[in-house]
C-alpha positions in Angstrom: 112.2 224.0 112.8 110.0 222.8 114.7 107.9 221.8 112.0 110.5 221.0 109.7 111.9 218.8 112.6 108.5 216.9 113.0 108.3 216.2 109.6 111.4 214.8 109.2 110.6 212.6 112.2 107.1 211.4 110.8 109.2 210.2 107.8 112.1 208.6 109.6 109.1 207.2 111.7 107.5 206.0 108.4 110.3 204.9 106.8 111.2 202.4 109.9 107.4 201.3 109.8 107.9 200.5 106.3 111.7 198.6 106.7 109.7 196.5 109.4 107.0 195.7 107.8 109.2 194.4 104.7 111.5 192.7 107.2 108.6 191.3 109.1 107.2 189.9 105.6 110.6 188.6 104.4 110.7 186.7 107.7 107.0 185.3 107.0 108.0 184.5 103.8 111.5 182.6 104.8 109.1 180.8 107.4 106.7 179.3 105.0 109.7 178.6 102.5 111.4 176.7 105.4 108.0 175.2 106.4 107.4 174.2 102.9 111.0 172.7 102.7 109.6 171.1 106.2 106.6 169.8 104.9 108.4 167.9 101.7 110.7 166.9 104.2 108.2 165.3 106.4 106.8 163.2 103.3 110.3 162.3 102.2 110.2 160.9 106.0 107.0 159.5 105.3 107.9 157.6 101.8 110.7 156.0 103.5 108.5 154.9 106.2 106.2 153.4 104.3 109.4 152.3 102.0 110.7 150.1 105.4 107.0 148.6 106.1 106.9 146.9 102.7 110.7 146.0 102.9 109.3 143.9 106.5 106.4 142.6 104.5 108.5 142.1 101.6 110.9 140.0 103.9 108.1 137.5 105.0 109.3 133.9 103.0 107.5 130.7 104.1 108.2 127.1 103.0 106.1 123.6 103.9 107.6 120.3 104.5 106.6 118.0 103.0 105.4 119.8 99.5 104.4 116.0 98.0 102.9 113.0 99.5 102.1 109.0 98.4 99.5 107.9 100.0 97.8 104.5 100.1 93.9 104.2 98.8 92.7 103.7 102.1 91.4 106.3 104.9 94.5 108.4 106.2 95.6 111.3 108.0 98.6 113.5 108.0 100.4 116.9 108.8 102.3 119.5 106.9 104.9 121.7 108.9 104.9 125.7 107.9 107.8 127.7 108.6 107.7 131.8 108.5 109.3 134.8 110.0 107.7 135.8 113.4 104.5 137.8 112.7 104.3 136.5 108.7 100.6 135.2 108.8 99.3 132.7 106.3 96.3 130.7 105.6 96.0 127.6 104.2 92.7 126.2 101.5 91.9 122.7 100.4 91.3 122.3 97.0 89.9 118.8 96.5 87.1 118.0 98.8 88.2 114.1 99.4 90.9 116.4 100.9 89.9 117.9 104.3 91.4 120.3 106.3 91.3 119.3 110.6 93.8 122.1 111.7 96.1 125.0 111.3 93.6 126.7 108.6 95.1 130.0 109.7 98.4 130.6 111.3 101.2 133.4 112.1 104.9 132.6 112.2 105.2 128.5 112.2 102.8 126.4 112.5 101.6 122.8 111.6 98.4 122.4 109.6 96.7 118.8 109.5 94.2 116.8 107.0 92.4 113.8 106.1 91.8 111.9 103.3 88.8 109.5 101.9 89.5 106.4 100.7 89.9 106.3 96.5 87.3 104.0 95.3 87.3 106.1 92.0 89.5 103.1 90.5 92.4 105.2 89.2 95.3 107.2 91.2 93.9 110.6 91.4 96.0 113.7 93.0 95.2 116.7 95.1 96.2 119.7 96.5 96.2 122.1 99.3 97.9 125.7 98.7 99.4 126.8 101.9 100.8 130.4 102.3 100.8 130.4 98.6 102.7 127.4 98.2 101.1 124.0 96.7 100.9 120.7 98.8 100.4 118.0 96.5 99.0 114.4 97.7 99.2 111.4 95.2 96.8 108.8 96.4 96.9 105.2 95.2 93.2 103.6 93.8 91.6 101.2 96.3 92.2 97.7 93.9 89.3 94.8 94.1 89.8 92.4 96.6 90.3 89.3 95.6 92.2 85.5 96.9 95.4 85.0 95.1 96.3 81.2 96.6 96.7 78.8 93.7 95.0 75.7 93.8 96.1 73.1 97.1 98.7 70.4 97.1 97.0 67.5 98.1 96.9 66.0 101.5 98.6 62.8 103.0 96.2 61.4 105.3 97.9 61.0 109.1 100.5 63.4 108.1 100.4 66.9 109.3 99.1 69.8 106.4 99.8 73.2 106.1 98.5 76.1 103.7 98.4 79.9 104.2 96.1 81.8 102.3 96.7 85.1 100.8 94.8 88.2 99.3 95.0 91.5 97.4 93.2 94.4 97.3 91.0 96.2 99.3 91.9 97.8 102.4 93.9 95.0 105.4 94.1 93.5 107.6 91.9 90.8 106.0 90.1 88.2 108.0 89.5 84.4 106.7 86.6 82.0 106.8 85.1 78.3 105.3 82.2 80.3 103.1 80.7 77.0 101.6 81.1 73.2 101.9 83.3 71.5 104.1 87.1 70.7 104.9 88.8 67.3 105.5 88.1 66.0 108.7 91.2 67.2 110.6 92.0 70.3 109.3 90.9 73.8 109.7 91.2 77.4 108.4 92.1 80.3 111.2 91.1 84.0 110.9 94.6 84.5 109.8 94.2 82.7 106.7 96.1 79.6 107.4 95.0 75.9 106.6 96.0 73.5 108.9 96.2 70.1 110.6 96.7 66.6 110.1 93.5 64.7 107.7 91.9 61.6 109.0 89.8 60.7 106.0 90.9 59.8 102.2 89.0 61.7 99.1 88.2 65.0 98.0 86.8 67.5 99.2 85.1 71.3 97.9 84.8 74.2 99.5 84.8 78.6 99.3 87.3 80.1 101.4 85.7 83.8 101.8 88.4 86.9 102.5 87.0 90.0 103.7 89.0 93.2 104.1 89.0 95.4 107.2 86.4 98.3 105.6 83.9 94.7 105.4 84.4 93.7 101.8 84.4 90.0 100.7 85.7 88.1 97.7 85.6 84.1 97.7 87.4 81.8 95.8 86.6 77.4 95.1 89.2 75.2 95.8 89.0 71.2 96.0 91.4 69.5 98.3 92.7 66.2 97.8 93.5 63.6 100.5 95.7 60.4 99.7 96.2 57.6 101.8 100.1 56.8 102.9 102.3 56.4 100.5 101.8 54.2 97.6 103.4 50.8 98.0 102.9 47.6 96.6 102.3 45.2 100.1 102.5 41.9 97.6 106.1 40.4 98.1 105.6 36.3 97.5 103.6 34.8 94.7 102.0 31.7 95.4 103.3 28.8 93.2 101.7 28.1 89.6 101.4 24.4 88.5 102.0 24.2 84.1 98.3 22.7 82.5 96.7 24.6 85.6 94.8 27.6 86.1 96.6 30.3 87.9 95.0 33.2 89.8 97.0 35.7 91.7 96.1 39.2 93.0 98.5 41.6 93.5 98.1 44.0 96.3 98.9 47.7 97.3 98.2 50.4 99.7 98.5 54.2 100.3 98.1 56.8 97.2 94.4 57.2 95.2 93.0 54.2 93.6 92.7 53.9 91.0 95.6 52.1 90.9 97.0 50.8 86.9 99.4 47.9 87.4 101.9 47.3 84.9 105.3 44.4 84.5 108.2 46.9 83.7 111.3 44.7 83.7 111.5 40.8 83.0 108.5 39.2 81.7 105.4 36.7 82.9 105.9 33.5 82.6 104.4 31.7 79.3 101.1 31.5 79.3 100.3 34.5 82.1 98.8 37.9 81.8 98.2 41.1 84.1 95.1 42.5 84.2 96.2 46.2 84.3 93.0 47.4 85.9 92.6 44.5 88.6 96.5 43.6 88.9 95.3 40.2 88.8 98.0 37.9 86.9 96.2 34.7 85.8 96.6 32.1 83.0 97.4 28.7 82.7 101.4 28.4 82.6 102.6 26.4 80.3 106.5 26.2 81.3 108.1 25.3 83.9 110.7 27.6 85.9 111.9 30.3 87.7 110.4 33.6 86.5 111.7 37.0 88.0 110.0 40.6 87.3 109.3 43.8 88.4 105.7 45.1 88.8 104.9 48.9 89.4 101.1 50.5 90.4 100.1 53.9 89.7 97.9 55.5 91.0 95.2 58.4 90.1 97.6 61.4 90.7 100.4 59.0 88.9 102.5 58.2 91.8 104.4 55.0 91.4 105.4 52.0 93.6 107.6 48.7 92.5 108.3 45.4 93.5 110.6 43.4 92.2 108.7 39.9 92.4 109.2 35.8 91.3 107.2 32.8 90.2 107.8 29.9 90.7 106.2 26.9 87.7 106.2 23.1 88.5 105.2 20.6 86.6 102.3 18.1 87.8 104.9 16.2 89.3 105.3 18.8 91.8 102.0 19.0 93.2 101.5 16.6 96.5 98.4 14.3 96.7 96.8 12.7 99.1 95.4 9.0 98.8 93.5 8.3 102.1 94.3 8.7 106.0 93.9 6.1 108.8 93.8 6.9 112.0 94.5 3.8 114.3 94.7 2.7 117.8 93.4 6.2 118.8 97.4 7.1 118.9 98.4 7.3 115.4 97.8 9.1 111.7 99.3 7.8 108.6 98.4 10.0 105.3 99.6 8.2 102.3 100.0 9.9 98.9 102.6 11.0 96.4 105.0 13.7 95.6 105.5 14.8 99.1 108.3 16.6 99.9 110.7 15.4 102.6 110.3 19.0 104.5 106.7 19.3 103.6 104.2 20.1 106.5 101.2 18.3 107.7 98.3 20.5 108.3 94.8 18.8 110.2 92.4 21.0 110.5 94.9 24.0 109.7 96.8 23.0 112.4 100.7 22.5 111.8 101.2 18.8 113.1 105.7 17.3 113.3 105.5 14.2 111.8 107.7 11.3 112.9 108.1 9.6 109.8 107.9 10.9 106.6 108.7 9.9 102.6 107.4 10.8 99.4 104.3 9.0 99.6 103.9 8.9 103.5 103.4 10.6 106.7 103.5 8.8 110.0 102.5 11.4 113.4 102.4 9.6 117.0 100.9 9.9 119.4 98.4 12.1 118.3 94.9 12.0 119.8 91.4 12.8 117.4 88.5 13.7 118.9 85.2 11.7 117.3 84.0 13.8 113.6 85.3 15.2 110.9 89.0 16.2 110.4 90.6 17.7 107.3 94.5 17.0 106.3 96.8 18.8 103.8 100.0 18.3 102.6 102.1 21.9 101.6 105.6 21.2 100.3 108.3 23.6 100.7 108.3 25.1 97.1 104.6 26.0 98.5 102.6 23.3 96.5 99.4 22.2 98.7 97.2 19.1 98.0 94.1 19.1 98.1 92.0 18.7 101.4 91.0 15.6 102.2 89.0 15.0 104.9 88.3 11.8 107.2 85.7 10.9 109.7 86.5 9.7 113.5 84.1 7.7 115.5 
């Protein structure tokens, strides 16, 4: 029994070790299972996390303002604005070395980068860009043009009267700045830095001269110009014609001022009397008249720029008839001159010595002035009737 009884226990003893050890294994093998489930777990946890990190980078978006520029040919600087998501970072790169980069070459979150650009002397508009966080800024830049002075060529000049000009240029890069580069301006006038020509001339001709323009980056262009300077004006100054005598030689100048002689003179309405010309050139009007009369016309000048001036003007013809003469003079008792002679005219004046003398008597054939006193010599009388006919000079001695 004994016996039989220990074996039974050393088998139910066995048979326990054996249930444990195959509940013991189970268990190990359930642990790793649910470790293994654990572990795929944990790297499904692990995908998603990395899933989320490239949803936040994913959710980075930038833009720039501005993305295009116009800019002039001339030195220049500027700024672009970035705008991202707190702790997006971005760079930024020129592309075109007359582009250059002076800030914000890195950046996280907004940020601002700046630049500077070189003047385009390449003669053509030329573009650039810079790519910022990915995205393209663009500048358009305009060529740098030739300088040059665009002022037509000068009215002319009154002289006296005030003058003014402004100058003006192109190209390059401005302000510009203004000079006299060769010969000289008209007395009076002058030429500022800004380019303005100015002032009031005191001399009549013409003058030459270079304005010179230079541009603020110290380019120059010049230009000729010749100035003109009239006198006041034009106007003919002749307004009486002296009296012509028919069978006698007439010479009468006509007169004018202000403009640019030359001046061409010319009889537009009415005509010369017979027997009279105009010389064009000299506006002399000469001849020997050969009628009688009253003769009204109108003479204009012209001058070298072709300005015109009129008068409207008469002549008067006599016949010989007309023309006083005198005979002799006596001067007597030291208180009295008597000039005898013909064809004077009742209101004709007695001239000695190109004095005006009031007669007290007077006809057609005499004068009578007292008291009048002559100093001893020689004294010269002429008689000037009212239609402007003079005699001749005739002169007496006094002892």
């Amino acid at each position: 029994m004994t016996s039989s009884h220990n074996s039974a226990a050393r088998a139910a003893i066995l048979f326990l070790i054996s249930v444990l050890a195959l509940t013991e294994v189970s268990a190990f093998g359930a642990s790793s299972a649910r470790n293994h489930r654990g572990g795929a777990n944990l790297e499904a946890s692990f995908g998603a996390a990395v899933s989320d990190t490239a949803i936040i980078e994913s959710s980075c978006s930038y833009s720039i303002a501005p993305d295009t520029v116009a800019a002039g040919p001339q030195l220049a600087t500027g700024a672009v604005a970035v705008t991202a998501g707190s702790g997006c970072d971005w760079t930024a790169t020129t592309n075109d070395d007359w582009i250059v980069l002076t800030g914000g070459l890195v950046g996280s979150g907004n940020g601002i980068v700046t630049y500077a650009i070189e003047e385009n002397d390449t003669g053509s508009l030329r573009s650039g860009t810079v790519t910022i966080a990915g995205l393209t800024f663009t500048i358009n830049q305009l060529a740098l043009q030739p300088l040059a002075v665009l002022t037509p060529p000068l009215p002319f000049a009154v002289m006296e009267n005030f003058y003014f000009q402004a100058f003006s240029g192109a190209g390059g890069i401005g302000p510009y700045s203004w000079a006299v580069g060769s010969g000289s301006l008209p007395e009076g006038l002058a030429l500022d830095s800004t380019g303005r020509l100015f002032g009031t001339p005191t001399v009549v001709g013409a003058f030459d001269f270079t304005v010179e323009i230079t541009d603020h980056g110290g380019r120059k262009a010049h230009a000729a110009y010749s100035l003109e300077v009239f006198g006041p004006s034009l106007n003919v100054t002749t307004n009486i014609l002296g009296p012509a005598v028919t069978g006698t030689l007439y010479n009468e100048k006509l007169f004018a001022t202000g403009g640019l002689a030359p001046y061409h003179w010319s009889v537009t309405i009415g005509e010369l009397p017979s027997g009279l010309s105009l010389d064009s050139a000299a506006g002399i009007i000469s001849g020997v008249p050969d009628l009688s009369g009253n003769f009204r016309f109108t003479v204009t000048v012209r001058d070298a720029r072709s300005s015109t001036a009129t008068r409207v003007l008469q002549a008067f013809v006599y016949g010989p008839n007309d023309v006083p003469s005198i005979s002799n003079v006596k001067y007597k008792n030291s208180t009295k001159v008597i000039v005898n002679g013909a064809h004077f005219d009742l209101q004709a004046n007695l001239f000695i010595d190109g004095v005006k003398v009031e007669p007290r008597f007077s006809s057609d054939s005499q004068f009578i002035v007292k008291p009048i006193t002559l100093s001893p010599g020689v004294h010269q009388f002429r008689i000037i009737n009212r239609n402007g006919l003079s005699s001749s000079v005739m002169t007496t001695s006094v002892q």
